[in-house]
mmCIF file of the C-alpha atoms, coordinates in Angstrom:
data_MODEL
# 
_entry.id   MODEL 
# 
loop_
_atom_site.group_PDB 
_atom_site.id 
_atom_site.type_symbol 
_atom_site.label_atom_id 
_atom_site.label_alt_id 
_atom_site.label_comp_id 
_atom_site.label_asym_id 
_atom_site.label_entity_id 
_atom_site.label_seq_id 
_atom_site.pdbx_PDB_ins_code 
_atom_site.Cartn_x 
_atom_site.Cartn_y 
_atom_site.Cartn_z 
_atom_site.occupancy 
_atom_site.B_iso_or_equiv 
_atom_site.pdbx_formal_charge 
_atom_site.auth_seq_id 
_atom_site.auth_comp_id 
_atom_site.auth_asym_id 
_atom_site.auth_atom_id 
_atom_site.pdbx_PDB_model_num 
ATOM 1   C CA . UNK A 1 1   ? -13.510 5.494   4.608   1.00 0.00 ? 1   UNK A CA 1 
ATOM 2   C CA . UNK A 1 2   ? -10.797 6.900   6.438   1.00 0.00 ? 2   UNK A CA 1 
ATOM 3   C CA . UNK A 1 3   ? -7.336  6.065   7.128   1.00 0.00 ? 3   UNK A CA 1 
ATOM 4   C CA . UNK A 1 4   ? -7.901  4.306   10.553  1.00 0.00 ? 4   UNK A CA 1 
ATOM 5   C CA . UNK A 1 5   ? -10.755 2.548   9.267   1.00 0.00 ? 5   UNK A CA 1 
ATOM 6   C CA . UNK A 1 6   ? -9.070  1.440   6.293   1.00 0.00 ? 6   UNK A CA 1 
ATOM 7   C CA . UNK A 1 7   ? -6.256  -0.451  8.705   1.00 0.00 ? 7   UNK A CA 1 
ATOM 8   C CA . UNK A 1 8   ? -8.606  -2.267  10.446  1.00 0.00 ? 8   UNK A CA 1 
ATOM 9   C CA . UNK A 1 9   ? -10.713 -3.454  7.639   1.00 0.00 ? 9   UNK A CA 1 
ATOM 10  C CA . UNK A 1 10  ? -7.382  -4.333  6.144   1.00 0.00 ? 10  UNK A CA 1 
ATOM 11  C CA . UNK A 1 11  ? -6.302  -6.018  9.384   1.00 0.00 ? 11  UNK A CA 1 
ATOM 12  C CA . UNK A 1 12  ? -9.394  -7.831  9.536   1.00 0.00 ? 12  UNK A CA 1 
ATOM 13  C CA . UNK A 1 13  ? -8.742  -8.886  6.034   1.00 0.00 ? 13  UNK A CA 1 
ATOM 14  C CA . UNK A 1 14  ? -5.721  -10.142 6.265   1.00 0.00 ? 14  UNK A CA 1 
ATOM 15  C CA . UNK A 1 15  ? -6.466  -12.375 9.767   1.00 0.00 ? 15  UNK A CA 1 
ATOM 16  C CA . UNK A 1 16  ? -9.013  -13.918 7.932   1.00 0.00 ? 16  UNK A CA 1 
ATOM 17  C CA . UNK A 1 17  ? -6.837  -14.486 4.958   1.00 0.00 ? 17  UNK A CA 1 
ATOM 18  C CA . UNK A 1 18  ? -4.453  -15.598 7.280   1.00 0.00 ? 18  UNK A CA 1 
ATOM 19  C CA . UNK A 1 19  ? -6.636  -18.078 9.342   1.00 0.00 ? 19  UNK A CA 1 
ATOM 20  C CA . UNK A 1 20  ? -7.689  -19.559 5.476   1.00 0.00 ? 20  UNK A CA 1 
ATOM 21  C CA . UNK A 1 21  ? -3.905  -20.912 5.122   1.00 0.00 ? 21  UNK A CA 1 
ATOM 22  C CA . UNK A 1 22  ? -3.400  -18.255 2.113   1.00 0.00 ? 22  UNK A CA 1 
ATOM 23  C CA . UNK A 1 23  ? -0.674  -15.677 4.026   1.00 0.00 ? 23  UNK A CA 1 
ATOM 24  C CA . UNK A 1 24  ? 1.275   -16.286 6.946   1.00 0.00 ? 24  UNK A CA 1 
ATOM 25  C CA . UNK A 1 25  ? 0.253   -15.071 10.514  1.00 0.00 ? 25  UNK A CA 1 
ATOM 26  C CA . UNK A 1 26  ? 3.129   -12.386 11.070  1.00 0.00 ? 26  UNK A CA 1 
ATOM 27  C CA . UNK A 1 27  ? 3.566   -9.217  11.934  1.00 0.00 ? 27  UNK A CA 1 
ATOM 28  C CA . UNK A 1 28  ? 5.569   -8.594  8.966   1.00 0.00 ? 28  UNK A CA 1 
ATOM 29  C CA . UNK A 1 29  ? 2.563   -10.000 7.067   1.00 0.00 ? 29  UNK A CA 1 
ATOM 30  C CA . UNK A 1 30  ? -0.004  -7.762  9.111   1.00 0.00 ? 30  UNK A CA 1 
ATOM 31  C CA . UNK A 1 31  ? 1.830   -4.802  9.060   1.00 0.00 ? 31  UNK A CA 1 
ATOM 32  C CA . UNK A 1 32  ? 1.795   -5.234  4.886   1.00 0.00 ? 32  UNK A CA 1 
ATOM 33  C CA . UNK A 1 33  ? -1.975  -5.739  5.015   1.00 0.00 ? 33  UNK A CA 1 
ATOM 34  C CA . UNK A 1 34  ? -2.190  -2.753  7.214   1.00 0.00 ? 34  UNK A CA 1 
ATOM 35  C CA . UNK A 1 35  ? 0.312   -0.697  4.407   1.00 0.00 ? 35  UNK A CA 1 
ATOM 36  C CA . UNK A 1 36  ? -2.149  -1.936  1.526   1.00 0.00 ? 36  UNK A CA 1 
ATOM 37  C CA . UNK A 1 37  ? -4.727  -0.844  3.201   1.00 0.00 ? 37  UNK A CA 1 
ATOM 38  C CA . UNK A 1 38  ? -3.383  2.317   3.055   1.00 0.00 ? 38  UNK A CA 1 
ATOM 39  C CA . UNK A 1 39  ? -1.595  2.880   -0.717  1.00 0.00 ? 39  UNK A CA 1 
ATOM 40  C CA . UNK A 1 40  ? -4.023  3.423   -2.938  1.00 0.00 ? 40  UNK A CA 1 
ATOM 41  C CA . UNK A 1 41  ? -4.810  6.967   -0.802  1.00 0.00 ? 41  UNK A CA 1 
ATOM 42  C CA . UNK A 1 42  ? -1.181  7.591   -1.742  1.00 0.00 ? 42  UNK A CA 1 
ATOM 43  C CA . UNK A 1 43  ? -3.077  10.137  -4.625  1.00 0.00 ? 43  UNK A CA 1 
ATOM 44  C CA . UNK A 1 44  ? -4.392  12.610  -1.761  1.00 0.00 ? 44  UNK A CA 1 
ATOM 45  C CA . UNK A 1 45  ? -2.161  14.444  0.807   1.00 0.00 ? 45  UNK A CA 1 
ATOM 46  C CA . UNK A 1 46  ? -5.209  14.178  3.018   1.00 0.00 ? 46  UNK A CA 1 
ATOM 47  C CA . UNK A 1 47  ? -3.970  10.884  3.860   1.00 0.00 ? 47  UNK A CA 1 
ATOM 48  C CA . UNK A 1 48  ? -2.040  9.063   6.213   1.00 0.00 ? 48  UNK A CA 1 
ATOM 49  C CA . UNK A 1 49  ? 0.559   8.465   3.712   1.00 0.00 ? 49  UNK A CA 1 
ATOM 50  C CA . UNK A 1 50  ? -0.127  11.195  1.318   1.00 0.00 ? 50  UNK A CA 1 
ATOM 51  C CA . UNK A 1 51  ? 0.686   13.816  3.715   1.00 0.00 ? 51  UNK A CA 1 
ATOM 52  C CA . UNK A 1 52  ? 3.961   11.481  4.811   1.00 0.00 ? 52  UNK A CA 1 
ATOM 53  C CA . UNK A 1 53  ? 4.716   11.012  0.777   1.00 0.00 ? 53  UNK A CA 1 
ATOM 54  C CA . UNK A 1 54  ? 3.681   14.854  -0.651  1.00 0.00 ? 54  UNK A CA 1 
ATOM 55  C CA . UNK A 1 55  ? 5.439   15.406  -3.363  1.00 0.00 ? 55  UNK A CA 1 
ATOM 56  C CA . UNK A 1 56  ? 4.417   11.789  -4.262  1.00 0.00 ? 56  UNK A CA 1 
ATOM 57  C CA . UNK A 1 57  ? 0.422   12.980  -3.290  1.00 0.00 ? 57  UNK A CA 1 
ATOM 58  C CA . UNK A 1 58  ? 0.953   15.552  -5.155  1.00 0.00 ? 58  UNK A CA 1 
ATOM 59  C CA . UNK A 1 59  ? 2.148   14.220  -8.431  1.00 0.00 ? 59  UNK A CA 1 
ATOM 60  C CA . UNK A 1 60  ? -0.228  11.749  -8.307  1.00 0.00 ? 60  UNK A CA 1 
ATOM 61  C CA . UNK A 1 61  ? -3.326  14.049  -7.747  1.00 0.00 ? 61  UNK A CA 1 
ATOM 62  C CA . UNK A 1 62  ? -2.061  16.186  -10.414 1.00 0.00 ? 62  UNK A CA 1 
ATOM 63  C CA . UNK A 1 63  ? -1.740  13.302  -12.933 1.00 0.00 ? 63  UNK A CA 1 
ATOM 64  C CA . UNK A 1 64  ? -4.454  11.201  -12.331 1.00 0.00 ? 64  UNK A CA 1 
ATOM 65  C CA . UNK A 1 65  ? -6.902  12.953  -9.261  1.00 0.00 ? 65  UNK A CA 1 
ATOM 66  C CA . UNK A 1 66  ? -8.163  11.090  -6.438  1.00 0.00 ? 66  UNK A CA 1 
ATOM 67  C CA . UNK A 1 67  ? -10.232 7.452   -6.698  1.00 0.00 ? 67  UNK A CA 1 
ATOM 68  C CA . UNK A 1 68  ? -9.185  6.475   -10.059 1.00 0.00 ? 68  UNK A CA 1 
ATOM 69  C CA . UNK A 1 69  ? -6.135  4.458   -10.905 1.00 0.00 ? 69  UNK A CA 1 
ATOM 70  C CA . UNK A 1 70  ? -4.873  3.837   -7.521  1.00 0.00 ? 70  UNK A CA 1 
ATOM 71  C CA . UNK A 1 71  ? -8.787  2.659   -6.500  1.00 0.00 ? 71  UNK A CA 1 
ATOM 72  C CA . UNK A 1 72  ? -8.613  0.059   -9.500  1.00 0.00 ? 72  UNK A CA 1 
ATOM 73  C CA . UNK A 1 73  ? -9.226  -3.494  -9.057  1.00 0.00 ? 73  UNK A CA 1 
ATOM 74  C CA . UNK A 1 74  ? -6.433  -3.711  -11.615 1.00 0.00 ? 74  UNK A CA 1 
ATOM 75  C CA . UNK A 1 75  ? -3.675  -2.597  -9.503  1.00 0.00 ? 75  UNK A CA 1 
ATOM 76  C CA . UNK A 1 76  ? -3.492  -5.414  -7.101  1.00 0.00 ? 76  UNK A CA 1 
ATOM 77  C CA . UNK A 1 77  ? -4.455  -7.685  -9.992  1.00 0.00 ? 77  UNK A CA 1 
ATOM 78  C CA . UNK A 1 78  ? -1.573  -6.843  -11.731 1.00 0.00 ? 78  UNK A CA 1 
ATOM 79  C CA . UNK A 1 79  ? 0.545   -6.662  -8.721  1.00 0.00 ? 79  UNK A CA 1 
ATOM 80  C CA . UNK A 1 80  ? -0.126  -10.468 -7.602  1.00 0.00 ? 80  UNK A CA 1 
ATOM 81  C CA . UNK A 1 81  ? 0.490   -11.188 -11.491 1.00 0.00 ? 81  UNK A CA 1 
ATOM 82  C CA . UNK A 1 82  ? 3.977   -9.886  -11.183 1.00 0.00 ? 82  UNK A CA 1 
ATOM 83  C CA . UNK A 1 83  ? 4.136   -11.368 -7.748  1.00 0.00 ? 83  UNK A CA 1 
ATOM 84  C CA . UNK A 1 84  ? 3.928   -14.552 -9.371  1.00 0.00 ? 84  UNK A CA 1 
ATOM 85  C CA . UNK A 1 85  ? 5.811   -14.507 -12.564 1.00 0.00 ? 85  UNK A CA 1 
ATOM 86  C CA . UNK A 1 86  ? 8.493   -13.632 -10.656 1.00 0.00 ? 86  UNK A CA 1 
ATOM 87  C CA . UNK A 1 87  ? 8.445   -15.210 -6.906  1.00 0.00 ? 87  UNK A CA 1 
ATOM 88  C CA . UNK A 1 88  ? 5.830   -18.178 -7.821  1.00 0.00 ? 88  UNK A CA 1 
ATOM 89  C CA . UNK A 1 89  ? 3.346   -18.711 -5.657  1.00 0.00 ? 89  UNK A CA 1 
ATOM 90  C CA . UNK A 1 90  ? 5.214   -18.661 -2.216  1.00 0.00 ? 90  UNK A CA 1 
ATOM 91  C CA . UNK A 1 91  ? 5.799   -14.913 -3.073  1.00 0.00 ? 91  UNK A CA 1 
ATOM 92  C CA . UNK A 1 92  ? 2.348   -14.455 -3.494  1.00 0.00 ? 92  UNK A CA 1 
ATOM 93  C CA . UNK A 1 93  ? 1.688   -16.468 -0.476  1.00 0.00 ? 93  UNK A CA 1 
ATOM 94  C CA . UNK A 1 94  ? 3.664   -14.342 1.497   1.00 0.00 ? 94  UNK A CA 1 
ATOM 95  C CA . UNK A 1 95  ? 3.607   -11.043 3.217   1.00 0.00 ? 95  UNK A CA 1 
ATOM 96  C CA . UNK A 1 96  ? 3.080   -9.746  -0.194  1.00 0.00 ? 96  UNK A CA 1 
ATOM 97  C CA . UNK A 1 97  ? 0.129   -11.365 -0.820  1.00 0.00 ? 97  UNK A CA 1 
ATOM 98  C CA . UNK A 1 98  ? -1.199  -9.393  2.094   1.00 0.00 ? 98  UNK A CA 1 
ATOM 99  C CA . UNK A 1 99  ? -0.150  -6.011  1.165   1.00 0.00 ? 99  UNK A CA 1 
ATOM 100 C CA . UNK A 1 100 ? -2.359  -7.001  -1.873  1.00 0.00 ? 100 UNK A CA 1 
ATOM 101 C CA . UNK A 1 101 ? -5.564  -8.387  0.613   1.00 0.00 ? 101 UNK A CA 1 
ATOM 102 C CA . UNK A 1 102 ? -4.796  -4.826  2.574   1.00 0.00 ? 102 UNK A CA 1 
ATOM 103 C CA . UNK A 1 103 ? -5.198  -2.981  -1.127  1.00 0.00 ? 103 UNK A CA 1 
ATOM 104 C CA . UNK A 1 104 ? -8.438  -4.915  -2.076  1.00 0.00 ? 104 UNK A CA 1 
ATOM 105 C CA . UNK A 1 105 ? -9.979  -4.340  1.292   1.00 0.00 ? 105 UNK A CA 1 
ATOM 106 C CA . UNK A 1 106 ? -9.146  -0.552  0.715   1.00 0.00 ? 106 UNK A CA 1 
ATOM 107 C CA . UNK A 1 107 ? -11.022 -0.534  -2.677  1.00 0.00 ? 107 UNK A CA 1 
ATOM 108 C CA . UNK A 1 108 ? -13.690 -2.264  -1.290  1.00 0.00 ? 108 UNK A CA 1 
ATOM 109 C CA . UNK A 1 109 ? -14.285 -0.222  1.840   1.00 0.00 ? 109 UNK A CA 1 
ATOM 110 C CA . UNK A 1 110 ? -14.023 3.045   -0.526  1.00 0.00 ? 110 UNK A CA 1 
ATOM 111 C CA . UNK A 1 111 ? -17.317 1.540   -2.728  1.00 0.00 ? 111 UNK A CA 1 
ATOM 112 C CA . UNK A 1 112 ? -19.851 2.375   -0.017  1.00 0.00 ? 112 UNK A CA 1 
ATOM 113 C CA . UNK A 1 113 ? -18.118 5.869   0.970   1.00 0.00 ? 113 UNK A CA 1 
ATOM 114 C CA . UNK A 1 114 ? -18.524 7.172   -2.544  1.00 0.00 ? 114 UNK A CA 1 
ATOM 115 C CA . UNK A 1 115 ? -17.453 4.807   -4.663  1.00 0.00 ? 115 UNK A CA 1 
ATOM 116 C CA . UNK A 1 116 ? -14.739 4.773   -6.758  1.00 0.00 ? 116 UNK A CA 1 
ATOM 117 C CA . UNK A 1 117 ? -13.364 3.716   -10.291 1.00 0.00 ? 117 UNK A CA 1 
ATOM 118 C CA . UNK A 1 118 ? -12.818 -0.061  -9.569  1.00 0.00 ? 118 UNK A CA 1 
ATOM 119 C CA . UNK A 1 119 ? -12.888 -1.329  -12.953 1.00 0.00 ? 119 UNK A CA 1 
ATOM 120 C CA . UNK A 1 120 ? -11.155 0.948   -14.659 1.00 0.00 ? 120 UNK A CA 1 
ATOM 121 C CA . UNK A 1 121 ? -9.098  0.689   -16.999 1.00 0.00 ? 121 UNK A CA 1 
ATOM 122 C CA . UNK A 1 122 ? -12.215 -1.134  -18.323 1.00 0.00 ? 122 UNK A CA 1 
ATOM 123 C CA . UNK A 1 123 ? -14.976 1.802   -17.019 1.00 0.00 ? 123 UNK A CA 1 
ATOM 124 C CA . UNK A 1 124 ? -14.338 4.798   -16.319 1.00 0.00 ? 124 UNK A CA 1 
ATOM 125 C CA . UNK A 1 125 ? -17.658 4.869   -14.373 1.00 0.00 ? 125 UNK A CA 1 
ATOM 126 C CA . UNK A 1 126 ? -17.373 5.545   -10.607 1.00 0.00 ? 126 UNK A CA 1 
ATOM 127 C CA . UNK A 1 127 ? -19.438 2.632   -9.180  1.00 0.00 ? 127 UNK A CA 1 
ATOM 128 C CA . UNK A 1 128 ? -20.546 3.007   -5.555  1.00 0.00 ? 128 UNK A CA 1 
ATOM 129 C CA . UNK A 1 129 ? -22.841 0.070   -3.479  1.00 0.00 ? 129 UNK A CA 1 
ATOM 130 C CA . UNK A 1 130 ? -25.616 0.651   -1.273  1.00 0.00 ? 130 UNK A CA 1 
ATOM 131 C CA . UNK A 1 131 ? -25.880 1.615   1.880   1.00 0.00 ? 131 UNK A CA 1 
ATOM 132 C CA . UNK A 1 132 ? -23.957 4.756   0.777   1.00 0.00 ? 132 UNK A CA 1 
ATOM 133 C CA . UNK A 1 133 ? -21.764 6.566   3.856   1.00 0.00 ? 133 UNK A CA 1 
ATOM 134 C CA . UNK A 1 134 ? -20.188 9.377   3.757   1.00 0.00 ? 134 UNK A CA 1 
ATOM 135 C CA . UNK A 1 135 ? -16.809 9.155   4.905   1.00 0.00 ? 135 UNK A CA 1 
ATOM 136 C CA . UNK A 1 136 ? -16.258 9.384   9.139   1.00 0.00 ? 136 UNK A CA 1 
ATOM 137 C CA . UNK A 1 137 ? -19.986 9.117   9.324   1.00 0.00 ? 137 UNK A CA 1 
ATOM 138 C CA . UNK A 1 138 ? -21.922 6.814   11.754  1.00 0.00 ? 138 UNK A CA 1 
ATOM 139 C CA . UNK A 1 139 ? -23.403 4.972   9.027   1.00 0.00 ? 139 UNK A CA 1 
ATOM 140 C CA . UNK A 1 140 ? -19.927 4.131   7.977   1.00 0.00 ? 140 UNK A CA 1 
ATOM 141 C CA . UNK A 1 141 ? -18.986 2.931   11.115  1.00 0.00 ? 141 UNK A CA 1 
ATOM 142 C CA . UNK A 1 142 ? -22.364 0.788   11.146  1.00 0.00 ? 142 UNK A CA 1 
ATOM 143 C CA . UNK A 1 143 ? -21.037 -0.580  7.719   1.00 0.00 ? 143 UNK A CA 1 
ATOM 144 C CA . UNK A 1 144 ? -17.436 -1.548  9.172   1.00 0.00 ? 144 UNK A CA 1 
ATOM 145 C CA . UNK A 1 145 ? -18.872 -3.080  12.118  1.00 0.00 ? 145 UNK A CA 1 
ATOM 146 C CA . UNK A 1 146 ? -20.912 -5.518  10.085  1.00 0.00 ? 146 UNK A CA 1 
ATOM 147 C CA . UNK A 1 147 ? -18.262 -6.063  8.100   1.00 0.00 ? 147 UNK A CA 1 
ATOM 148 C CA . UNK A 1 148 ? -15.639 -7.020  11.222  1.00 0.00 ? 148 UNK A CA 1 
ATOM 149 C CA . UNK A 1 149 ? -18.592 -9.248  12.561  1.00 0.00 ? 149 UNK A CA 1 
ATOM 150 C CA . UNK A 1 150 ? -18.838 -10.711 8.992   1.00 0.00 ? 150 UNK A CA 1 
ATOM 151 C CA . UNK A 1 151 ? -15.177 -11.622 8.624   1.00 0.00 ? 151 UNK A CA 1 
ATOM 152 C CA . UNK A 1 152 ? -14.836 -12.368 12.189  1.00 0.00 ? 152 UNK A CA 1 
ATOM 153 C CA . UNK A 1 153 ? -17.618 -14.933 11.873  1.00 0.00 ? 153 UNK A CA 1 
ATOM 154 C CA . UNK A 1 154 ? -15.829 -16.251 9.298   1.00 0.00 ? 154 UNK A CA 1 
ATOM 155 C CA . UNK A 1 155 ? -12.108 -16.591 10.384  1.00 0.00 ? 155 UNK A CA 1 
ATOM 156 C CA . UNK A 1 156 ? -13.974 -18.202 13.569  1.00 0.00 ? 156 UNK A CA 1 
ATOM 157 C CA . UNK A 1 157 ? -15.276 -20.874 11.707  1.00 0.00 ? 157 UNK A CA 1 
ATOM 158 C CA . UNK A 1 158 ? -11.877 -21.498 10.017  1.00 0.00 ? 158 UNK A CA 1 
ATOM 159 C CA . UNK A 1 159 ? -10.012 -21.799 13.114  1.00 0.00 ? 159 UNK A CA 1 
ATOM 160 C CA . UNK A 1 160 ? -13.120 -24.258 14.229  1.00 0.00 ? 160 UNK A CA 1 
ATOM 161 C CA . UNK A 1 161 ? -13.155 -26.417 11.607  1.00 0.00 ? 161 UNK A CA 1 
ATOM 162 C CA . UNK A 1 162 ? -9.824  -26.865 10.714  1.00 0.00 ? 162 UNK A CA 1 
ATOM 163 C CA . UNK A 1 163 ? -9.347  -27.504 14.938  1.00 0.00 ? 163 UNK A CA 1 
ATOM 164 C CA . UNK A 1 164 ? -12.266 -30.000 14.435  1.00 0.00 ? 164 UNK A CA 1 
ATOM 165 C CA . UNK A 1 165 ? -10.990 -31.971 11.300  1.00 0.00 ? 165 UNK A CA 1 
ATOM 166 C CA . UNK A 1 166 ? -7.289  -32.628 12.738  1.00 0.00 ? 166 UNK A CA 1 
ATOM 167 C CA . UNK A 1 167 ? -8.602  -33.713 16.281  1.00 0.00 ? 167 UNK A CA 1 
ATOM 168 C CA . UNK A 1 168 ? -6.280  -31.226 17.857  1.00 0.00 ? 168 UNK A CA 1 
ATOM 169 C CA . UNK A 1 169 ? -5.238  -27.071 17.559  1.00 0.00 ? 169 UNK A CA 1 
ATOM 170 C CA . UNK A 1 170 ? -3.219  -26.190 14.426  1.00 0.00 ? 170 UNK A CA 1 
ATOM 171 C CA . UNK A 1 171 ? -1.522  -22.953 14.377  1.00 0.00 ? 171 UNK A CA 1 
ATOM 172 C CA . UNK A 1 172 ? -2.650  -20.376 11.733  1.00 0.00 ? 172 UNK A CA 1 
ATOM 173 C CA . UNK A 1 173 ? -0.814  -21.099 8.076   1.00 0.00 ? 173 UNK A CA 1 
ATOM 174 C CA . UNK A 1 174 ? 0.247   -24.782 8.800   1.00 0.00 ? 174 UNK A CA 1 
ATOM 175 C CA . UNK A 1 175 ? 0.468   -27.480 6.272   1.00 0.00 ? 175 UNK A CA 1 
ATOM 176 C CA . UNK A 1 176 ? -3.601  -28.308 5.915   1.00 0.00 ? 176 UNK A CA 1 
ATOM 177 C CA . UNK A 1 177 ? -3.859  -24.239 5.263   1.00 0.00 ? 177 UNK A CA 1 
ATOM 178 C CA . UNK A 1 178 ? -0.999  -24.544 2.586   1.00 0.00 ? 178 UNK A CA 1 
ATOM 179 C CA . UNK A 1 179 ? -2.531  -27.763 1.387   1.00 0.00 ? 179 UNK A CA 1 
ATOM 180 C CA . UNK A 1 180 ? -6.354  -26.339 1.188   1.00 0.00 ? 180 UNK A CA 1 
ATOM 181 C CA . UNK A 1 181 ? -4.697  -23.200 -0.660  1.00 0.00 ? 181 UNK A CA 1 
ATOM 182 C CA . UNK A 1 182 ? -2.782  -25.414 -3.060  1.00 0.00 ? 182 UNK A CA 1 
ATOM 183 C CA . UNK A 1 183 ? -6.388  -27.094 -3.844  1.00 0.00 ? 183 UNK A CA 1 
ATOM 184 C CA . UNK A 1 184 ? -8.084  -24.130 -4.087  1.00 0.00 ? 184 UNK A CA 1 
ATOM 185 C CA . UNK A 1 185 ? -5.622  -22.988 -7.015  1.00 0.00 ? 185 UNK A CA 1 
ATOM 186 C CA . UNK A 1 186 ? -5.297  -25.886 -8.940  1.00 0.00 ? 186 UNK A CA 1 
# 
């Protein structure tokens, strides 16, 4: 994907993560899912932060080339396992968290524009999902579009129900969000 569609996915990502009662509805918060979205490029100065960040792009595509470690499902894995060892939860829970929903998004956006090494360090096989797109292609527009309507279907029926269940609007992140997170981890 590229770089713009990458923030919106991550966006997207993070509103509904947001709507679920998992990060807070900020635009500290956003703007981290929007920066996640964007990292693990940070191997390629054809990026919007690689060519920001070059001698970082550089190094990086020198050391370990483009779609591998930085494209891992490990890295934000890891990340939100530090997050938590040393913040607890509410550091995870916070604009943090999103920079990590942002970096997810990013990996999976990447698997239908030519896939990438998402399991690694576990495979180093590239693993790509049908429909394949090539990047800035119609067809992966097509595939963002479903994907918007998909997550916009479902942060809609978050905001519905939780509306529904109180009797009355609750903003995004209140108590019942922190309270259906809380259940969801234990």
């Amino acid at each position: 994907m590229n770089g713009r569609s990458h923030i919106v996915l991550g966006l997207a990502c993070g509103i509904t993560a947001a709507a679920a009662g998992y990060v807070p509805f900020t635009f500290a918060s956003l703007g981290m899912a929007a920066l996640g979205s964007l990292t693990p490029d940070i191997d390629t100065e054809r990026s919007m932060l690689g060519c920001r960040l070059p001698w970082l792009s550089r190094t990086l595509s020198r050391c370990i080339g483009h779609r591998t470690v930085t494209h891992s499902l490990a890295v934000p894995l890891l990340l939100g396992l530090a997050a938590i060892h040393f913040g607890g939860m509410d550091l995870l829970c916070s604009a943090v968290g999103s920079f990590l929903i942002g970096y997810a998004s990013h990996i999976a956006g990447d698997l239908v524009t030519g896939g990438c090494w998402a399991l690694y360090p576990l495979s180093r096989n590239r693993i790509s999902l049908w429909p394949y797109a090539r990047v800035g292609s119609l067809r992966e527009y097509m595939v963002l579009l479903v994907s918007l309507g998909l997550l916009g279907s479902v942060t809609y029926h978050l905001l519905t129900h939780e509306t529904r269940q109180s009797g009355h609007h609750t903003s995004i992140g209140s108590h019942s969000g922190k309270a259906r997170r809380m259940a969801f981890i234990a």
